[in-house]
TORKOL-749404 format. One line per 8 residues: number of its first residue (from 1); their letters; for each residue x, y, z of N, C-alpha, C. Coordinates in pm, 1 decimal, m for minus. Example, Ala and Ser with C-alpha at 12.3 -4.5 7.8 and 13.67 -1.06 7.14 Angstrom:
<recs>
1> AS> 1319.0 m569.0 780.0 1230.0 m450.0 780.0 1320.0 m330.0 780.0  1285.0 m225.0 708.0 1367.0 m106.0 714.0 1290.0 3.0 787.0
</recs>
This chain:
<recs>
1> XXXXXXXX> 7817.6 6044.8 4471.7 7903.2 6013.8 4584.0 7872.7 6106.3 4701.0  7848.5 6243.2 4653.6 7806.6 6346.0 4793.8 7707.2 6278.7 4847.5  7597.8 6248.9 4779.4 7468.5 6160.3 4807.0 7488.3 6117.5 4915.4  7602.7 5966.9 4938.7 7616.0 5867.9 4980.5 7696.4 5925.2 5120.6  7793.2 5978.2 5098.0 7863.4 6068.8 5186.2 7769.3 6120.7 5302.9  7669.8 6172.5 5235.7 7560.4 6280.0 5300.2 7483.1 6203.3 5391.4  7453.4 6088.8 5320.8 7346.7 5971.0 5387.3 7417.9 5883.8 5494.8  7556.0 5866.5 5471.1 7600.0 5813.6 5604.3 7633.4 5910.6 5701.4
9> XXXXXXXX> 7677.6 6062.2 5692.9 7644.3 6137.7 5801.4 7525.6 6155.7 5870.6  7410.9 6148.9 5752.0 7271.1 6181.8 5872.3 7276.0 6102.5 5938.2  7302.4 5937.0 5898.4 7261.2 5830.4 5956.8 7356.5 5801.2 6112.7  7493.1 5876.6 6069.2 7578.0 5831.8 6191.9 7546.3 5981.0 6305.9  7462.8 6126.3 6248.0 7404.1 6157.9 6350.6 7291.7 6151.1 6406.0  7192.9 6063.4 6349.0 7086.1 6032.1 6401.0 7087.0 5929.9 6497.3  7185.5 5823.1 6445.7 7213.5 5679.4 6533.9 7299.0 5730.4 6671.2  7397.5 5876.3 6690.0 7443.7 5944.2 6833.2 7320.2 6035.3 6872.3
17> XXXXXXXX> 7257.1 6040.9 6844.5 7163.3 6124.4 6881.4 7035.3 6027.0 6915.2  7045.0 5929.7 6909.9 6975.2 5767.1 6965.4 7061.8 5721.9 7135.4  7183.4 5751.0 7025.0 7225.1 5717.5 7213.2 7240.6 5808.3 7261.3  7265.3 5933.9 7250.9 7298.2 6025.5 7370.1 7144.3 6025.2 7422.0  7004.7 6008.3 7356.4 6878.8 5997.2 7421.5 6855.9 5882.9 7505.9  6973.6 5784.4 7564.5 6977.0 5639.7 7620.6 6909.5 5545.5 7568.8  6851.4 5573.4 7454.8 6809.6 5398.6 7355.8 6927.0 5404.5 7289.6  6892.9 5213.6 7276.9 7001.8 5140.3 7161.0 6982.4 5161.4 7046.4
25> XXXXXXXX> 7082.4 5112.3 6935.1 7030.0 5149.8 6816.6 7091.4 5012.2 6738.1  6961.5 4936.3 6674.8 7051.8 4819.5 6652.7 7006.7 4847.5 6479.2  7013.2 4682.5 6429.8 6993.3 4646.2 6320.9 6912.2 4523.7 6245.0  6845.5 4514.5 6139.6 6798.4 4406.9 6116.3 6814.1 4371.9 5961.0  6842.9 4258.0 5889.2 6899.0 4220.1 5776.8 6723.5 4172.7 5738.9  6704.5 4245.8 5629.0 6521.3 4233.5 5633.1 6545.3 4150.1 5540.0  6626.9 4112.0 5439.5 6639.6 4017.4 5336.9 6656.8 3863.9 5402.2  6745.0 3858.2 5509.5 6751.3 3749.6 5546.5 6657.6 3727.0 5612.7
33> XXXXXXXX> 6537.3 3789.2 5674.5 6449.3 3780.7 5784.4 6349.8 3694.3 5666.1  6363.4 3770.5 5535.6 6283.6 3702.1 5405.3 6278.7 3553.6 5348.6  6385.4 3580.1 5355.2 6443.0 3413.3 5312.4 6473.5 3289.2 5416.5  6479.8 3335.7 5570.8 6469.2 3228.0 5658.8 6342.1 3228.3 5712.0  6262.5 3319.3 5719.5 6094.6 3278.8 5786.6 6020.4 3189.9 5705.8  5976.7 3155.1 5756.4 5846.4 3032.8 5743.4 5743.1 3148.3 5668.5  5743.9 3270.8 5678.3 5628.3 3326.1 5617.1 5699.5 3398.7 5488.0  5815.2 3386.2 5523.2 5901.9 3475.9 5359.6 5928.5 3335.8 5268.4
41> XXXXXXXX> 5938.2 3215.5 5321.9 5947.2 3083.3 5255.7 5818.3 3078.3 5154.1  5697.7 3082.8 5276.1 5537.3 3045.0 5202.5 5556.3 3194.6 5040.8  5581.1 3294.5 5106.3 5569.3 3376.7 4998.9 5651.4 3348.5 4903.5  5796.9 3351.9 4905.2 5873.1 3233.4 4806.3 5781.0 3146.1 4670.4  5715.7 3104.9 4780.1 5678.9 2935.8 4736.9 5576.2 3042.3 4672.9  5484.9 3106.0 4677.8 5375.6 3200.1 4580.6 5393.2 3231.5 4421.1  5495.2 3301.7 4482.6 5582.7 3384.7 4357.8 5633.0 3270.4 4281.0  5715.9 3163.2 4307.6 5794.7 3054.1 4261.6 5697.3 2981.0 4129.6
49> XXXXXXXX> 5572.5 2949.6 4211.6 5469.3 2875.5 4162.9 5357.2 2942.4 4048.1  5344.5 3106.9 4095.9 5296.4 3222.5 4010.8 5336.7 3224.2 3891.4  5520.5 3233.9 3915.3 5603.8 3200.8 3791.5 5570.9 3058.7 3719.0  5607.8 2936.8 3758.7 5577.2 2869.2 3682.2 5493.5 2817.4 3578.2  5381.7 2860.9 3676.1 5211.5 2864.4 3600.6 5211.1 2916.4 3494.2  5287.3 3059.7 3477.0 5275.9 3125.8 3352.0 5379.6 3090.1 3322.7  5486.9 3038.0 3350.6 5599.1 3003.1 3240.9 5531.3 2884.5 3163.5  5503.5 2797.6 3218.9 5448.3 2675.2 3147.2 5339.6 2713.7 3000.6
57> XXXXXXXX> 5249.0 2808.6 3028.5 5199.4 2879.7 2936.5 5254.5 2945.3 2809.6  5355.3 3011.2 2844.8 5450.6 3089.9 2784.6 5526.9 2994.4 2690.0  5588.3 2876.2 2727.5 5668.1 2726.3 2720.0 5587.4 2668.1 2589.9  5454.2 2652.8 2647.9 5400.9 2559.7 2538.0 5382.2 2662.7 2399.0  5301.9 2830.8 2418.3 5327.0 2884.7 2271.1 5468.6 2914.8 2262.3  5591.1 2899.4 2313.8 5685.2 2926.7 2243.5 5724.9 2818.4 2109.7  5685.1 2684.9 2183.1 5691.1 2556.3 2105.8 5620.5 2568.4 2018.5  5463.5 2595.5 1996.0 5421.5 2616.8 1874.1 5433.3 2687.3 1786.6
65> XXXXXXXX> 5503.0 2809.6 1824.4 5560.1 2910.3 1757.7 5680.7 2854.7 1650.9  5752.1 2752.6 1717.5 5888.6 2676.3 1691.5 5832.5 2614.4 1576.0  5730.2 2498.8 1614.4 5637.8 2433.7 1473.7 5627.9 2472.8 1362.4  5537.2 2577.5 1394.6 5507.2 2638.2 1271.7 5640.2 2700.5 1237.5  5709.8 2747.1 1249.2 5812.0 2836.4 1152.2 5919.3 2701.6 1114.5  5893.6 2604.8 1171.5 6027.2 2475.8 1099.0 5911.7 2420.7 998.1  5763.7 2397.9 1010.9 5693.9 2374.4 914.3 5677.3 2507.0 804.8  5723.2 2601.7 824.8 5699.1 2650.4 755.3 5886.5 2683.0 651.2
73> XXXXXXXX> 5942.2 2677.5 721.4 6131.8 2648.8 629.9 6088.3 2510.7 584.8  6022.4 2396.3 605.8 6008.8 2272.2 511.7 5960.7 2320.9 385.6  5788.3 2439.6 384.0 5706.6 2424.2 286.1 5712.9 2546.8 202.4  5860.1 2629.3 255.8 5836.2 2750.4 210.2 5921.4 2708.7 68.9  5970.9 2654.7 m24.0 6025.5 2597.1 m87.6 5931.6 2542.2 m203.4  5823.7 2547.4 m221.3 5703.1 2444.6 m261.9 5553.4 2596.2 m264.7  5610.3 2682.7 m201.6 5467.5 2755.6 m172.8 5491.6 2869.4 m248.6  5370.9 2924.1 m241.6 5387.4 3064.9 m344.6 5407.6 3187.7 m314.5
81> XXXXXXXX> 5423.6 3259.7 m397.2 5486.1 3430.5 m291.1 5375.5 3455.2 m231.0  5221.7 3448.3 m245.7 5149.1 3478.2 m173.9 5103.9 3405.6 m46.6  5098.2 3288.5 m66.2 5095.5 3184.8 32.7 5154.6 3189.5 170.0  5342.6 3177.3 113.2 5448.7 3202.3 181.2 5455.2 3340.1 309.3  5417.5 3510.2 222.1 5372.2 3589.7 310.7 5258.4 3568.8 420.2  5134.2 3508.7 366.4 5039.1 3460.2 404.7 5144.0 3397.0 574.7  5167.6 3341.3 518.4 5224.3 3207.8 636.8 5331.7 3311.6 721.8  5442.8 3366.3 667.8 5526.7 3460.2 710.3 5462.1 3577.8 860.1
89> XXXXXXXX> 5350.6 3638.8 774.3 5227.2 3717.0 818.3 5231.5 3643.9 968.1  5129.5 3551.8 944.5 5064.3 3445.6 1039.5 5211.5 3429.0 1174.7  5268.8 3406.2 1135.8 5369.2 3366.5 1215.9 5403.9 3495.3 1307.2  5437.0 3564.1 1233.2 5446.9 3698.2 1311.7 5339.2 3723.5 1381.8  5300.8 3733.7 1354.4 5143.3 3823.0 1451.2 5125.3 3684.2 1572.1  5166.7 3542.6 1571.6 5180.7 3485.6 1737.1 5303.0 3506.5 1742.7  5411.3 3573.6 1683.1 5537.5 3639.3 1808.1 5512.4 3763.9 1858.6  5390.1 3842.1 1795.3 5357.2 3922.6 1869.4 5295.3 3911.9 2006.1
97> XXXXXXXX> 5189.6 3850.6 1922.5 5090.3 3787.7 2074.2 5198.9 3709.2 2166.9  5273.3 3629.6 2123.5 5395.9 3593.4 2255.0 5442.4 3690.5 2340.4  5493.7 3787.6 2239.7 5598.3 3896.5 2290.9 5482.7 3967.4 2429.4  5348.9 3992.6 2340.5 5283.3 4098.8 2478.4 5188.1 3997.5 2553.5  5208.5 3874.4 2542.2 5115.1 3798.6 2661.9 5284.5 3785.0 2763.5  5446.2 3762.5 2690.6 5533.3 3737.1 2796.6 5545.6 3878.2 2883.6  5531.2 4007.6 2882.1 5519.1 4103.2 2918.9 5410.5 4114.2 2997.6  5246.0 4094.3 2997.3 5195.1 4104.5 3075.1 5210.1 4007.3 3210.6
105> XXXXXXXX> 5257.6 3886.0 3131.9 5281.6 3795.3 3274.9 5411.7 3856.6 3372.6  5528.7 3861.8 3290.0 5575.7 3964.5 3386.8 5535.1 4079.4 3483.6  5434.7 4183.7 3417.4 5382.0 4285.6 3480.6 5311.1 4216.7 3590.2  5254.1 4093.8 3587.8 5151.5 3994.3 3695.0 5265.2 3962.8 3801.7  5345.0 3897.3 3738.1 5469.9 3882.3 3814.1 5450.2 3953.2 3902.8  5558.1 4084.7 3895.3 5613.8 4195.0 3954.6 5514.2 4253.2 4036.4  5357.2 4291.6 4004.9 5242.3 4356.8 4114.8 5214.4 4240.0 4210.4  5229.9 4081.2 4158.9 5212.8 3958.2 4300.6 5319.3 4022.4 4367.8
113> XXXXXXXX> 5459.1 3993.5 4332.0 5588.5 3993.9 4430.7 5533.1 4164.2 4521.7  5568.5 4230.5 4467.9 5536.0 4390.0 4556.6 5415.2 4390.4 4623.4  5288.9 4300.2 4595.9 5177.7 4299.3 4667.2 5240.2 4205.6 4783.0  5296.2 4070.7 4737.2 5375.5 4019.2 4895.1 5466.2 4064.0 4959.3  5548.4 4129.9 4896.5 5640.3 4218.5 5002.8 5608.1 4309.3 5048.3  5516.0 4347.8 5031.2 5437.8 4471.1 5117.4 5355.0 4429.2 5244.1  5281.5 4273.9 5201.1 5253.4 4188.0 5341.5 5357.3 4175.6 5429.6  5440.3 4123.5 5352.5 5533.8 4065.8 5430.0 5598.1 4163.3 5537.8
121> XXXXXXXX> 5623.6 4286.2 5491.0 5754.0 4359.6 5556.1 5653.1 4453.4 5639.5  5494.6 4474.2 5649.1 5380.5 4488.5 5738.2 5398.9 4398.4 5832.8  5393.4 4244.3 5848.3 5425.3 4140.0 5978.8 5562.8 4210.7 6009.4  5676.7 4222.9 5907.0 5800.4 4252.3 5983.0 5759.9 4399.2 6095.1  5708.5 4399.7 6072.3 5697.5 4566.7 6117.0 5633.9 4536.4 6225.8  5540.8 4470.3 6223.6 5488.6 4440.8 6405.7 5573.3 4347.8 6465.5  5589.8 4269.9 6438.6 5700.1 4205.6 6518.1 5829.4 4281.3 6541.2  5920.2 4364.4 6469.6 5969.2 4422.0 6522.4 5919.6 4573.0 6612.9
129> XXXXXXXX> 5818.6 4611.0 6588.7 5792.7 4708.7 6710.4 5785.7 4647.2 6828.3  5748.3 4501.3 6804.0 5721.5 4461.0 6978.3 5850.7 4407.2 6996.2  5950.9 4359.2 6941.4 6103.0 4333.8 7029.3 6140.9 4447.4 7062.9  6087.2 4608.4 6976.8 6225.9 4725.3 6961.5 6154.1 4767.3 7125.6  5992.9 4789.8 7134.1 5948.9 4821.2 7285.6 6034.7 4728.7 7390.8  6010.0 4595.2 7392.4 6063.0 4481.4 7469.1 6186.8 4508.9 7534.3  6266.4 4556.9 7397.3 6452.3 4535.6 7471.5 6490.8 4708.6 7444.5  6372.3 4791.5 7464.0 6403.8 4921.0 7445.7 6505.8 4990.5 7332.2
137> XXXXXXXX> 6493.3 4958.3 7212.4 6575.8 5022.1 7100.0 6522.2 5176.0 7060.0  6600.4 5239.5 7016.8 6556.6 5371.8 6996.0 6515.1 5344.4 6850.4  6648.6 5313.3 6795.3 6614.2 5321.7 6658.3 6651.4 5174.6 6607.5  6616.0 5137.0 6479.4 6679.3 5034.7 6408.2 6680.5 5037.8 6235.3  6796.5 4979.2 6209.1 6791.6 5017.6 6062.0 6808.0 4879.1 5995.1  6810.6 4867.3 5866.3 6759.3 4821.4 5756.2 6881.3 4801.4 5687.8  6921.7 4665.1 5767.5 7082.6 4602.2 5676.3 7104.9 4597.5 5511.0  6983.9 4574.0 5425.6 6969.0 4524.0 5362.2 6920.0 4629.1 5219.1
145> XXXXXXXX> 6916.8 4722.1 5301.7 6850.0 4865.5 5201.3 6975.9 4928.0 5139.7  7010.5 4965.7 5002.2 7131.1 4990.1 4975.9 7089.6 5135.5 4966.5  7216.0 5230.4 4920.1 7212.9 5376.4 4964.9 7206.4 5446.0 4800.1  7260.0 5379.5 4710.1 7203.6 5399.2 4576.2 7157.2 5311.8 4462.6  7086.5 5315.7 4367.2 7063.0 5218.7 4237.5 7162.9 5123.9 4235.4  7134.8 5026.3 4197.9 7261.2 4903.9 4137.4 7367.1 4927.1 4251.3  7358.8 4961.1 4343.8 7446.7 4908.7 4451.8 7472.6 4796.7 4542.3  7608.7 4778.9 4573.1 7577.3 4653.5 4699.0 7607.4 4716.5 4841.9
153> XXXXXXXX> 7640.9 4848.8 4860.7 7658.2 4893.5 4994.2 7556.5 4913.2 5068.9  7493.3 4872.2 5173.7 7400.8 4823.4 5249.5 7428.3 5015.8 5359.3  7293.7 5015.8 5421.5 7323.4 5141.3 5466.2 7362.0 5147.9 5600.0  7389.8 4996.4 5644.7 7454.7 4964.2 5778.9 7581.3 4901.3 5698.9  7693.9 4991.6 5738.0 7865.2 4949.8 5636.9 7899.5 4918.5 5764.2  7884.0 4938.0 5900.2 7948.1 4839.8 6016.3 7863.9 4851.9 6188.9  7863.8 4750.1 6212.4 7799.9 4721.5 6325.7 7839.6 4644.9 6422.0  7834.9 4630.2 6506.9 7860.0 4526.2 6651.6 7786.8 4410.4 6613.6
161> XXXXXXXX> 7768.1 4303.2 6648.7 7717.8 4160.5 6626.4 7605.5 4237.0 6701.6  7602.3 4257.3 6797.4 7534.2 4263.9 6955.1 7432.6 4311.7 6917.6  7392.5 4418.3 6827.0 7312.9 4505.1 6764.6 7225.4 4413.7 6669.6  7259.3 4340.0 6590.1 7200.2 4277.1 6533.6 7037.9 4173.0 6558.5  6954.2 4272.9 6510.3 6847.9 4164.2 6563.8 6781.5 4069.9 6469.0  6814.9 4034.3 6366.2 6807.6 3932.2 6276.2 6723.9 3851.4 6286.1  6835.5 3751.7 6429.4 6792.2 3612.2 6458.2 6662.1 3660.0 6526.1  6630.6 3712.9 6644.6 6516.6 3809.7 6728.0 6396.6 3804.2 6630.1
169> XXXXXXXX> 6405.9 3894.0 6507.8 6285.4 3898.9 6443.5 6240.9 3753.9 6354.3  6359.9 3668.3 6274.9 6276.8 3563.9 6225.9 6260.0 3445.7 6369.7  6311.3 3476.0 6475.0 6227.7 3357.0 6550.0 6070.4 3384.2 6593.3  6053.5 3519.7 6645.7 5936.4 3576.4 6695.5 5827.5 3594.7 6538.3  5873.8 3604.5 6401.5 5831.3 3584.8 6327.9 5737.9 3470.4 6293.6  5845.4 3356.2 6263.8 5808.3 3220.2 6323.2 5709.1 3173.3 6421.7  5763.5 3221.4 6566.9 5671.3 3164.3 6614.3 5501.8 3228.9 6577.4  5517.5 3393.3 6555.4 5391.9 3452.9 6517.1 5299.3 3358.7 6396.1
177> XXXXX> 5394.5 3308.6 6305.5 5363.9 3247.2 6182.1 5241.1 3108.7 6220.1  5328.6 3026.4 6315.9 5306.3 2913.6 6359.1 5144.5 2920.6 6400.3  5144.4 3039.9 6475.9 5023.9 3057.1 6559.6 4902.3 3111.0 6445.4  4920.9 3136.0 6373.3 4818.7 3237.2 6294.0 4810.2 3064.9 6205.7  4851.8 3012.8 6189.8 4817.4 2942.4 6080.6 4624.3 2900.0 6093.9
</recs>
């Protein structure tokens, strides 16, 4: 809690110490800038499709995995103690191979997503240097960044509308998007 305490004092003397230097000091909701751009959509659509690819993979040996162990509660009844382990064995060793092929696809997962959000929030970053020069901001912060683990308190807890440059960065986003295509 001192933490948090601590972090909204620097922040509320760094943001008077923005204006007593005569820049503004606004804000930008980088999550929403994510989810309404045309270029946080396309990345969306990456990750979305990344996932599926390997879920579908994942999908079909889970099913065979399913097979064999209901073929194997039919024949285990009929089979012999050695057989039965045999088969027992077998079965296990593809829930292994399940278990660490579903883990590496995750790990694939997670280095795509952080390799695109690291694009991504690079475009955010030029586009907002050229509005913050444009409409002269001193500083701007990061609606969307929380102040500890598993939190939902955002490190902007209150602001003026006016400050808000949101809409500013996903239109100029956009249009940047449009043009590069």
């Amino acid at each position: 809690m001192k933490k948090i305490l601590f972090l909204i004092a620097a922040l509320s003397c760094i943001a008077a110490g923005a204006s007593a230097a005569g820049g503004k000091t606004g804000y930008v909701d980088s999550q929403a800038v994510f989810e309404k751009t045309k270029l946080g959509q396309k990345y969306q659509g990456i990750v979305r499709e990344y996932y599926n690819n390997r879920k579908k993979i994942l999908d079909a040996d889970a099913e065979e995995i399913r097979k064999q162990q209901e073929d194997f509660k039919k024949q285990a009844g009929v089979m012999n103690e050695k057989a039965r382990r045999e088969k027992e064995e077998a079965i296990g060793r593809k829930i292994n191979e399940f278990e660490k092929k579903r883990a590496e696809f995750n790990e694939e997962i997670s280095k795509k997503n952080e390799e695109l959000s690291r694009e991504f929030d690079q475009s955010m970053t030029v586009v907002l240097k050229d509005i913050v020069k444009k409409e002269k901001f001193s500083m701007v912060l990061n609606k969307s960044v929380t102040v500890a683990p598993k939190s939902d308190v955002p490190t902007v807890l209150y602001a003026d509308e006016d400050l808000d440059l949101t809409a500013k960065v996903v239109a100029e986003m956009d249009k940047k998007f449009e043009t590069s295509k």
